[in-house]
C-alpha positions, 0 to 999 in steps of 0.5 A: 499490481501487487499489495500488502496493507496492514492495518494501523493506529499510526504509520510514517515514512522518514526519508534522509532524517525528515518524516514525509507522509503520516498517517493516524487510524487507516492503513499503510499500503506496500504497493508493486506495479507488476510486469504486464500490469495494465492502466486499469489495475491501480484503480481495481487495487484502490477500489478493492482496499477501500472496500475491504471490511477489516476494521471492526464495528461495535461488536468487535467483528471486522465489518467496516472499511477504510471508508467507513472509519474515516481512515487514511492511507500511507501508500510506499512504493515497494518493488521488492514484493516482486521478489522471486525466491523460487531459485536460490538465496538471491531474490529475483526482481525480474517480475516488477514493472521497470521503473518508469512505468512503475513510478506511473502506476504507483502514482495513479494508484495514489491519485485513485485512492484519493479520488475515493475520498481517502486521505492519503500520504505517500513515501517517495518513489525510489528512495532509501526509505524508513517506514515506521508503524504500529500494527493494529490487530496486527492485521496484514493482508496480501493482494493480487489484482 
């Protein structure tokens, strides 16, 4: 599985004109389920993010995690981070897992940050959506697994 997370003091997901998912301090999460990606891999993802220590402490160093700061997640599908531009102006998707298996991993992968006790809010699967955020650092990481 494939993620990019930015850290945030606010994010949200608008889908025809009505916000379905919000979050205040945490992290907005763009996740892809690859082509090949096993069972195991959405709880690897949501394992490795809730540890990451990318919020500061007192001593304005990034030394706490989503868990430590009590923060949520706004967690969006997004197929496009399997894009392929190797060759070309037209990304290729090619590398993205198809769409059932897809929305299955997406799905476990929300069920697995929760589970970590993260709050948690989500777009929706396949839809034309509009993801609004304020980046705080800013802070942005990419994440393989």
């Amino acid at each position: 599985m494939r993620a990019l997370i930015q850290r945030v003091t606010e994010a949200s997901v608008t889908v025809d004109d009505t916000i379905i998912g919000e979050i205040g301090t945490g992290l907005l999460i763009l996740v892809c389920a690859m082509d090949g990606d096993d069972p195991a891999k959405p709880e690897t993802l949501a394992t490795k993010i809730s540890k990451l220590r990318i919020f500061t402490d007192d001593a304005g160093k990034m030394n706490r995690s989503l868990v430590d700061v009590g923060g949520a997640a706004l967690i969006v599908s997004q197929f496009t981070l399997a894009a392929d531009t190797s060759r070309g102006n037209r990304p290729g998707f090619s590398q993205a897992a198809k769409p059932e298996t897809g929305r299955a991993l997406y799905e476990q992968f929300v069920r697995d940050v929760s589970a970590l006790g993260i709050a948690t809010a989500t777009g929706s699967f396949g839809a034309d959506m509009a993801v609004r955020l304020t980046n705080d650092g800013p802070v942005t990481i990419w994440l393989d697994v």
